[in-house]
C-alpha positions as CSV (number, residue, x, y, z in Angstrom):
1,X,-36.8,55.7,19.7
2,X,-37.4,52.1,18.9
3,X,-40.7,50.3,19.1
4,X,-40.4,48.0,21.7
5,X,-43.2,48.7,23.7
6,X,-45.9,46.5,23.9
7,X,-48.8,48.4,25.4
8,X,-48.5,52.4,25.6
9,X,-50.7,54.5,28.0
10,X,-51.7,58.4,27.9
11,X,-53.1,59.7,30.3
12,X,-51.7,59.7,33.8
13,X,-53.4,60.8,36.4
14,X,-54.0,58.1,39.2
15,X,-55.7,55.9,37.1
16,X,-53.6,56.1,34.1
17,X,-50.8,56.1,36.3
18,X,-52.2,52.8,37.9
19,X,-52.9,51.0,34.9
20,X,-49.3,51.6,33.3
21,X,-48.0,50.4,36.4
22,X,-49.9,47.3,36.4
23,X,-49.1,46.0,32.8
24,X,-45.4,47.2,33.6
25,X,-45.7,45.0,37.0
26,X,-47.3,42.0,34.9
27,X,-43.9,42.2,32.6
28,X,-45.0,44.5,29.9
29,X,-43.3,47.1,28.4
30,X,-45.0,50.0,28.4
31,X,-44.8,53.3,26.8
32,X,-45.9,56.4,28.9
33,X,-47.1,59.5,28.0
34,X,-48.9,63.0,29.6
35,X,-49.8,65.9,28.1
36,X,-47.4,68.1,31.0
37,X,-44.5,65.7,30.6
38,X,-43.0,66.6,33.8
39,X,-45.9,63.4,35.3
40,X,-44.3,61.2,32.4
41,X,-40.8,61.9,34.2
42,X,-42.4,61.4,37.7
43,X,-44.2,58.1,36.9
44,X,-40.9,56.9,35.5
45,X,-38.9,58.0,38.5
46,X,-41.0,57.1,41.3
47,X,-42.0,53.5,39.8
48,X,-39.3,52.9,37.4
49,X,-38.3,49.8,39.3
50,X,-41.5,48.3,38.9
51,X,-40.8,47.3,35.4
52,X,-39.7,48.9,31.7
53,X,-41.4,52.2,30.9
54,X,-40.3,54.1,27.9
55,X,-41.3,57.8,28.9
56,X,-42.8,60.0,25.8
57,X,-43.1,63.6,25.9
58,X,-44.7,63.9,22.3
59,X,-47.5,62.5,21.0
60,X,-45.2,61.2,17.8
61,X,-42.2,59.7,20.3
62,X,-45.2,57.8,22.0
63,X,-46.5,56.5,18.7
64,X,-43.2,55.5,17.5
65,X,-42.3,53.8,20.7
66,X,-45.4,50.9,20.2
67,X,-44.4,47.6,18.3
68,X,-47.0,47.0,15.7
69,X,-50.1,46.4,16.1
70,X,-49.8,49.8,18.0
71,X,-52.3,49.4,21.3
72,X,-52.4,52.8,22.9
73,X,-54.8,53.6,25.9
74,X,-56.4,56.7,27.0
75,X,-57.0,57.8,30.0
76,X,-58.5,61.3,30.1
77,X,-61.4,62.5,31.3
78,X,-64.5,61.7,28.7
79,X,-66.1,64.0,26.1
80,X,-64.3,66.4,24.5
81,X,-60.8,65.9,25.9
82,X,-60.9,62.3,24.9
83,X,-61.8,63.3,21.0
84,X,-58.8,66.0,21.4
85,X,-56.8,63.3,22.3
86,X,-58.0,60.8,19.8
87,X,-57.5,63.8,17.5
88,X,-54.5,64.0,18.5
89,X,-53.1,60.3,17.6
90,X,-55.4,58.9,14.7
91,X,-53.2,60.4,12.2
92,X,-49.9,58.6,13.6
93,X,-51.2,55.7,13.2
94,X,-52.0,53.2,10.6
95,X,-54.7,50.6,9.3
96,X,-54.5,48.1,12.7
97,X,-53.7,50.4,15.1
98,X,-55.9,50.3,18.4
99,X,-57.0,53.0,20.2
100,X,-58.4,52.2,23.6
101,X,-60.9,54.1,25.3
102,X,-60.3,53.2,29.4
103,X,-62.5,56.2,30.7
104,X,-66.1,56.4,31.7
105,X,-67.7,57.3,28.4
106,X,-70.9,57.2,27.2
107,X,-71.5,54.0,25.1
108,X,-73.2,56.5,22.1
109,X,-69.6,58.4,22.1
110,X,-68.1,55.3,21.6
111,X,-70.0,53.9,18.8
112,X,-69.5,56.9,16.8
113,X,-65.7,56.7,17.6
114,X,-65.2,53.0,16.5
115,X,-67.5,53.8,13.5
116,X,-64.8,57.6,12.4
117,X,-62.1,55.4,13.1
118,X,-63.3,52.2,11.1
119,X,-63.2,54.1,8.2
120,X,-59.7,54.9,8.6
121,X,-59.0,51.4,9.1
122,X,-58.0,51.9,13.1
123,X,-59.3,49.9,15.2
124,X,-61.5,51.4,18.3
125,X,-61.8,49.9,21.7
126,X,-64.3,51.3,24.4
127,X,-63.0,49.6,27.9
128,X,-65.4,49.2,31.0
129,X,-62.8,49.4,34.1
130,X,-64.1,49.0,37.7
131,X,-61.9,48.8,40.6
132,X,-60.9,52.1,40.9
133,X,-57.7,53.1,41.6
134,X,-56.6,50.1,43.8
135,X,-58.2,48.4,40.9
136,X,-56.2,49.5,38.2
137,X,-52.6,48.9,40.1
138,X,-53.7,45.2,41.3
139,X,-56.1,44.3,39.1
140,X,-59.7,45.3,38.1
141,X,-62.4,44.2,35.7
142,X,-61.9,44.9,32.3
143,X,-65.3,45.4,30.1
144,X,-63.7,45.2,26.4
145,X,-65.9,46.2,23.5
146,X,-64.3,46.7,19.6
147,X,-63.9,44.3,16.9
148,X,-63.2,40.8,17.6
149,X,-59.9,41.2,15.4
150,X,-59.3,44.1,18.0
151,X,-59.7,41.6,21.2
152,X,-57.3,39.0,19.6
153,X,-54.7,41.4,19.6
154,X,-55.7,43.5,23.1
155,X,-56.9,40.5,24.8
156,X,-54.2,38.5,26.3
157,X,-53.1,41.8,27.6
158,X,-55.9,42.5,29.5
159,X,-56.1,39.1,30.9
160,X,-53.4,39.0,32.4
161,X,-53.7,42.2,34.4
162,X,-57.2,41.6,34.9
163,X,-58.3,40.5,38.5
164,X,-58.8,37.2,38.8
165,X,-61.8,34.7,40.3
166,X,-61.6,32.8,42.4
167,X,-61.3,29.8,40.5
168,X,-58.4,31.5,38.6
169,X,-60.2,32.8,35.5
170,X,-59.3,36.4,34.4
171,X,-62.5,39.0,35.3
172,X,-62.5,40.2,31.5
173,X,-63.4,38.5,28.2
174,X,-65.0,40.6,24.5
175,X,-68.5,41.8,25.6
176,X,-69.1,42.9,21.9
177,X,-68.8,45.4,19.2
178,X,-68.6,49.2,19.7
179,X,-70.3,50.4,22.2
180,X,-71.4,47.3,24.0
181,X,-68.2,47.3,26.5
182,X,-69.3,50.7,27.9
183,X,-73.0,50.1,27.9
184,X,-72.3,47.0,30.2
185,X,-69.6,49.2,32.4
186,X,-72.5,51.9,32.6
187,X,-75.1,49.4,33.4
188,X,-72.5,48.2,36.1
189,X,-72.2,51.5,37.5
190,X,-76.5,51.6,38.1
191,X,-76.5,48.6,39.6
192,X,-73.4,49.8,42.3
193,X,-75.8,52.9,42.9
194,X,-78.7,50.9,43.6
195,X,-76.5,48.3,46.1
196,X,-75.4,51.3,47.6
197,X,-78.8,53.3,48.2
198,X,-79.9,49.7,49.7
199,X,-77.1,49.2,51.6
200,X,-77.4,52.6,53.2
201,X,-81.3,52.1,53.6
202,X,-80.6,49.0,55.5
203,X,-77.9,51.0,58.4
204,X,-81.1,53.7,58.2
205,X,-83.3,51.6,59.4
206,X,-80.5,49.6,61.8
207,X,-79.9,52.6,63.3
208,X,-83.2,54.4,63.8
209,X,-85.6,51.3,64.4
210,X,-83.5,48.7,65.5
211,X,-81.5,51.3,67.3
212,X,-77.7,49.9,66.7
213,X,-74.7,52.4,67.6
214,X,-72.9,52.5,64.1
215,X,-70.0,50.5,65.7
216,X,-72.7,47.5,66.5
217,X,-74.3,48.1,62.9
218,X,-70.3,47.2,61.5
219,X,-70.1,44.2,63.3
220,X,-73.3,43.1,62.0
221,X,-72.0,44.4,58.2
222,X,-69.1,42.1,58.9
223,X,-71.4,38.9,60.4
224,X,-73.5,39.5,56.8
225,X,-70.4,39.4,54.7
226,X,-69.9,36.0,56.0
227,X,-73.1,34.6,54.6
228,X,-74.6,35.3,51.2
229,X,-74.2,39.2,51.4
230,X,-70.4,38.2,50.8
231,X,-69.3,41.4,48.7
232,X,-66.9,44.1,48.4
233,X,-69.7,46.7,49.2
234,X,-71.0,45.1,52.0
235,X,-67.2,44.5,53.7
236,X,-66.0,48.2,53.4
237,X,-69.5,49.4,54.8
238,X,-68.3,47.8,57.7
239,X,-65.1,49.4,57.7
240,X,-66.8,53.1,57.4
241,X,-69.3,52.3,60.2
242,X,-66.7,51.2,62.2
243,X,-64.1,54.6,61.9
244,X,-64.0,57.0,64.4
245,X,-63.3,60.6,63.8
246,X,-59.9,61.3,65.0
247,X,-60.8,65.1,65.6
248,X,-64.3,64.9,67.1
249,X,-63.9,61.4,68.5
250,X,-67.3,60.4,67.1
251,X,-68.6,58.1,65.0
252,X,-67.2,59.0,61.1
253,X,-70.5,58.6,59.4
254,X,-71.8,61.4,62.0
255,X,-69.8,63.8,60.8
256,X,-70.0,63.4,56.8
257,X,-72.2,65.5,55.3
258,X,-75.3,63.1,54.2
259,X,-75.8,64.7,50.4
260,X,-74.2,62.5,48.4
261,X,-72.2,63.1,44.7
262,X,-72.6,61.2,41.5
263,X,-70.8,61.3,38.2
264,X,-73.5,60.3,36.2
265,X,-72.9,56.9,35.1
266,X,-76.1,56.3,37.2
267,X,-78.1,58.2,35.2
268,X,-77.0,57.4,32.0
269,X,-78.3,54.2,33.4
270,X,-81.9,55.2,33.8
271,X,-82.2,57.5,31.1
272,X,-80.8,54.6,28.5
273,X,-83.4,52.5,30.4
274,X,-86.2,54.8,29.2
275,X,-85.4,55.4,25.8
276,X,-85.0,51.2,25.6
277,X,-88.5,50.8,28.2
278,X,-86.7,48.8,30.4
279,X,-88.1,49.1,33.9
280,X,-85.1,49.3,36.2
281,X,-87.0,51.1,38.9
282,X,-84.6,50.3,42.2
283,X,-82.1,51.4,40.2
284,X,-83.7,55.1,39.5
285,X,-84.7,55.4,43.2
286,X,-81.3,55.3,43.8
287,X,-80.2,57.9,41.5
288,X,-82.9,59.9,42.7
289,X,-82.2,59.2,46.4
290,X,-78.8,60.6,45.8
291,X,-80.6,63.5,43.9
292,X,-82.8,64.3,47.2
293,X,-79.7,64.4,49.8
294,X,-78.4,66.6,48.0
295,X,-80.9,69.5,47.5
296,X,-80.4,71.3,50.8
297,X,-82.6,74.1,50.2
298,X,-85.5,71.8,49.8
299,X,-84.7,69.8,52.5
300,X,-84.2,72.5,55.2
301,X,-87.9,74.2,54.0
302,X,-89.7,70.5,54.6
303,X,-87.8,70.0,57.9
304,X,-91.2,70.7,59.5
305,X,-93.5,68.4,57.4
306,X,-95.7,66.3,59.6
307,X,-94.9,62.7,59.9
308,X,-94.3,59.8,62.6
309,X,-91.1,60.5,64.7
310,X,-88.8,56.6,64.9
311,X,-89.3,54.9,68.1
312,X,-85.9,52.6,68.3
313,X,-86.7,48.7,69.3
314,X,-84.7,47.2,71.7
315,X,-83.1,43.7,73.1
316,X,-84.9,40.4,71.3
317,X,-86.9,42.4,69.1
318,X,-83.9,44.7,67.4
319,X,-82.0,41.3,66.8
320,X,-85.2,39.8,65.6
321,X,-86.0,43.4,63.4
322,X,-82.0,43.1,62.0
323,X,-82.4,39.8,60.6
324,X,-85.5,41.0,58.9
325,X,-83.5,43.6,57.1
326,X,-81.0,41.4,56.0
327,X,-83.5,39.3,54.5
328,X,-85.1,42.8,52.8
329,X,-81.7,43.5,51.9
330,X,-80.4,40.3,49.9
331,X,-83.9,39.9,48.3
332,X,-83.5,43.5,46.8
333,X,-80.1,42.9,45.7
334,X,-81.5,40.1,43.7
335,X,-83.4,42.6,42.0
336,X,-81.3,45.4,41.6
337,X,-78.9,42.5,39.7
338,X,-82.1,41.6,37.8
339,X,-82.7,44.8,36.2
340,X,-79.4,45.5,35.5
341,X,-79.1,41.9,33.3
342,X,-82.6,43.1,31.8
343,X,-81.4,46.2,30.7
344,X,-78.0,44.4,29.8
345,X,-79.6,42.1,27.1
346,X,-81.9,44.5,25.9
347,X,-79.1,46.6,25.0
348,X,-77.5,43.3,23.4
349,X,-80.0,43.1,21.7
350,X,-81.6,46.6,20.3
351,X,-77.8,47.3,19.1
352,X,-76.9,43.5,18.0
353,X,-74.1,43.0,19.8
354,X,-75.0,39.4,21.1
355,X,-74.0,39.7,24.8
356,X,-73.3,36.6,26.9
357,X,-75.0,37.7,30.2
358,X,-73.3,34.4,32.0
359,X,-69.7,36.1,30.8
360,X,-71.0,39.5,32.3
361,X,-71.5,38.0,35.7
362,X,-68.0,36.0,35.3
363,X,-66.1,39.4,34.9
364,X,-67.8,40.9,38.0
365,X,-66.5,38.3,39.9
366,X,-63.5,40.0,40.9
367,X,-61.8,43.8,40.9
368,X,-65.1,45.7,40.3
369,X,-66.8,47.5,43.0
370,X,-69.7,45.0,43.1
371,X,-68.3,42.1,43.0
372,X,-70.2,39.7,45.3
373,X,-70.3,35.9,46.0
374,X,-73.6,35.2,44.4
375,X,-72.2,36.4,41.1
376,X,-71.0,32.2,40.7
377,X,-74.4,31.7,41.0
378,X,-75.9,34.2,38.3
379,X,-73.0,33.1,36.1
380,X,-74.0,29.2,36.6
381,X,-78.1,30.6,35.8
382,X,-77.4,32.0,32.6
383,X,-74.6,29.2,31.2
384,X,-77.9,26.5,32.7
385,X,-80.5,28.6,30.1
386,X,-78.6,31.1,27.9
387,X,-82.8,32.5,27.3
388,X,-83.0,33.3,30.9
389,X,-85.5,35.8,30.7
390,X,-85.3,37.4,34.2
391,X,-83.0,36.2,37.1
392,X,-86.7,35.9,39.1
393,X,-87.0,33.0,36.4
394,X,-84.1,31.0,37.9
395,X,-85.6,28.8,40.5
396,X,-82.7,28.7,43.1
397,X,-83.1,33.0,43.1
398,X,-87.3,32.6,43.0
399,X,-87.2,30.5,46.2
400,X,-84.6,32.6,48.5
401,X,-87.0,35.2,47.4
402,X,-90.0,33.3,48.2
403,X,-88.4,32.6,51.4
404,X,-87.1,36.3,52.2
405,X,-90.5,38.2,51.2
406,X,-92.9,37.8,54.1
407,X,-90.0,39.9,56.5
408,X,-89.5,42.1,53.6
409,X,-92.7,43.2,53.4
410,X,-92.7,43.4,57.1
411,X,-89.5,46.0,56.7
412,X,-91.1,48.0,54.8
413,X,-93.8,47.9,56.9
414,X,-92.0,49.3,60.2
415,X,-90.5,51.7,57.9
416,X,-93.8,53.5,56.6
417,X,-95.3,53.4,60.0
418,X,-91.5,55.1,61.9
419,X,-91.2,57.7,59.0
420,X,-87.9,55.9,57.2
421,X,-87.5,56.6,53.9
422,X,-86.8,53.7,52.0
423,X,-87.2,54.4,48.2
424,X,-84.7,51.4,47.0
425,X,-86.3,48.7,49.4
426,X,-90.2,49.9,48.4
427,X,-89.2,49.9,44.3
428,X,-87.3,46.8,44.6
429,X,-90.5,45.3,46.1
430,X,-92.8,47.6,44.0
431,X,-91.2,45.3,40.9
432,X,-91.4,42.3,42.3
433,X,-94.7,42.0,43.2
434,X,-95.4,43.8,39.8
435,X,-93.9,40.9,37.6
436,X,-95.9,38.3,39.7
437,X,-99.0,40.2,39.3
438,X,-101.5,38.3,37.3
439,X,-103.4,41.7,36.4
440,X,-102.0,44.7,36.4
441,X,-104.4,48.4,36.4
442,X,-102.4,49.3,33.1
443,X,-105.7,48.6,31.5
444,X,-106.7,51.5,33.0
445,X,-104.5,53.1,31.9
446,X,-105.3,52.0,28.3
447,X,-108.8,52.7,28.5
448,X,-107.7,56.6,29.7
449,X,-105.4,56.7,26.4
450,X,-108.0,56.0,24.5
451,X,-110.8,57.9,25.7
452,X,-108.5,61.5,25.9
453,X,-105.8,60.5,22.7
454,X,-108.0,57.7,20.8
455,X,-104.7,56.0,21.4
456,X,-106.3,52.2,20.6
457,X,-106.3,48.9,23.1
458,X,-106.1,45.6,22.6
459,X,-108.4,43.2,24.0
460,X,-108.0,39.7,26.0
461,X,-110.5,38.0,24.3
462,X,-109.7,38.0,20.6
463,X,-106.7,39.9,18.6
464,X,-106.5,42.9,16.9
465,X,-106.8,47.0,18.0
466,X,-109.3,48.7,19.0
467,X,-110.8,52.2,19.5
468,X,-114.2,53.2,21.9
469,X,-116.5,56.2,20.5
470,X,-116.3,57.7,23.9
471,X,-118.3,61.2,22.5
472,X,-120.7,59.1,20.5
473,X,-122.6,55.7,21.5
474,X,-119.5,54.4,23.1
475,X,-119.9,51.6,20.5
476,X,-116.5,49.7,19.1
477,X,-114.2,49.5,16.3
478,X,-111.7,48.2,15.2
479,X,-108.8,49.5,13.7
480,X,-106.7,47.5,12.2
């Protein structure tokens, strides 16, 4: 078999499959190759004309098929079967090689991959890829980390079957070394759960206060996604509320099961959060929110808990009530976006991989489930002060807050007082007000720590830590 392809992909299931199609379709040749070699066969036979596939059906014809540098993707599910695989191919290949890692893996799995591999001299890439599976055929964005000597060779590839901005600029670029592309696609991933667990919390409170049918709370989705809620999410949650069960004839989200699924990319988002003390509190209401929906047995035993039954507005003040929740809405997007970029450059910068937060927010532009038009304008904050230290720092986002707070507050107010649980909206707030506090009652909770753990607290009025006798005089001392 001759090596003529430029790009070789194992691993196709719809996403695999998707992705081999689209470098094929972008003019690529493209080697193929699936464990059961009868899908190799099929992909070649149902999309053949797309492009030139060379079809594999061992791991050493795929191998052999790749012009050097050899640039073979996986695309298998993560953990174990991805280290088979890997397994599987490192000793085919030779000092250069790259091994690309297109699944949903944990950013820890991926650094200790790139470092095995490094040793042998083969190159290790771990790939961010949002867009799913329409994504991956037309064009998603790509999250590579690796070695910059790895991007040179892998990134003209990716850009050009990237997705593309709107001003024309490919939605991928080298996040950083090792790990860093999957800790930014994982960090993605919290921030979709948390527009999601907002977005839902808003047609909540649409439909039980402001009492909207879901077809009227669609075609006020649709009138958002004109203004500066512009985003993918926003757009297709007007095409749900708007579908009508063709069996039952009744509105679809009526009939869907409300417990939703997660595959825990939204969790690995929180839980790096702790170990890193990042606060990315709307974001863990969200995960948790998805946690609660779906514990039916606990649910079902508090169906009778006491609490305030919704009484729906109607006319003037459900328009009036509608635009207040838009306002709740964007403002706790802002801050969803905001802890995510926190937790982004923390990352960057507990692991050194020297992030570029501006190029994040350029490569979300486009193909990734939360793209959204006020990406431009996170993009244009951090390239303005590269030190941004919060996007609440950026005066054009601190004013639309500023603006949007006095209805969000009242949201969450009508919420409380009708019973509407609104975890995302109330954290989102929670944090906001928290950062603006000018005291908080954590020295409280330092005086607690030390009275119980002679844990030490520092003081406002000179330097140094310090330690109360609380069983003795309750005299001071310092202990430094």
């Amino acid at each position: 078999m001759s090596s003529t392809a430029q790009i070789g992909v194992t691993g196709l299931a719809v996403m695999g499959s998707n992705l081999a199609r689209n470098f094929a379709r972008n003019g690529f040749t493209v080697a193929v190759h699936n464990r059961t070699a009868a899908k190799t066969r099929a992909l070649v036979a149902e999309h053949g004309d797309e492009g030139t596939f060379v079809a594999a059906e061992s791991a050493k014809e795929f191998v052999d098929a790749l012009e050097r540098p050899r640039r073979l993707i996986v695309m298998v599910k993560a953990g174990e079967p991805t280290d088979a695989v890997i397994d599987e191919f490192a000793p085919l290949l030779e000092p250069g090689d790259v091994i690309i890692d297109g699944g949903n893996a944990h950013f820890e799995d991926t650094r200790r991959r790139e470092r095995q591999l490094r040793e042998r001299g083969i190159h290790f890439v771990g790939v961010g890829i949002s867009g799913g599976e329409e994504g991956a055929l037309l064009g998603p964005s790509i999250m590579p980390g690796g070695s910059a000597e790895s991007y040179a060779s892998l990134g003209p590839l990716l850009e050009k079957i990237a997705a593309k901005a709107a001003d024309g600029t490919p939605c991928t670029s080298h996040i950083g070394p090792d790990g860093a592309g999957h800790f930014v696609k994982m960090v993605h991933n919290g921030i979709e759960y948390a527009d999601m667990q907002l977005i839902a919390e808003a047609y909540h409170l649409l439909r039980d206060v402001a009492g909207y049918s879901p077809a009227r709370i669609a075609e006020t989705f649709r009138a958002w996604n004109r203004g500066r809620l512009d985003s993918y999410l926003i757009e297709i949650t007007a095409e749900v509320l708007a579908h009508t069960d063709a069996a039952t004839g009744r509105p679809f989200v009526d009939v869907v099961a409300d417990a939703a699924e997660q595959k825990g990319t939204g969790r690995w988002t929180v839980q790096i959060a702790l170990d890193l003390g990042v606060p990315v509190s709307g974001i863990a209401e969200a995960v948790f929110a998805r946690s609660v929906s779906g514990h039916a047995a606990l649910r079902a035993a508090s169906a009778e808990l006491a609490g305030p039954r919704a009484t729906p507005l109607s006319g003037a003040e459900a328009d009036a009530f509608a635009a207040q929740v838009e306002q709740a809405l964007y403002a706790s997007k802002i801050v969803s976006y905001t802890q995510g970029f926190h937790q982004i450059r923390a990352g960057s910068e507990q692991y050194e991989w020297g992030v570029d937060p501006g190029a994040v927010a350029a490569l979300w532009r486009g193909g990734c489930i939360i793209r959204a038009a006020f990406l431009d304008r996170i993009k244009a904050a951090y390239d303005a002060r590269p030190d941004l230290p919060s996007l609440l720092s950026d005066a054009g986002f601190a004013g639309e807050i500023a603006a949007a707070q006095d209805d969000w507050r009242a949201v969450l107010v009508a919420a409380v007082r009708q019973g509407i649980p609104v975890p995302a909206f109330a954290a989102s707030l929670a944090y906001y007000d928290a950062l603006r506090a000018e005291r908080l009652p954590a020295a409280l909770t330092q005086g607690q720590r030390d009275f119980f753990g002679a844990h030490t607290y520092r003081r406002t009025d000179r330097e140094g830590s310090f330690h109360t006798l609380w069983s003795g005089d309750r005299s001071e001392v310092s202990t430094d």
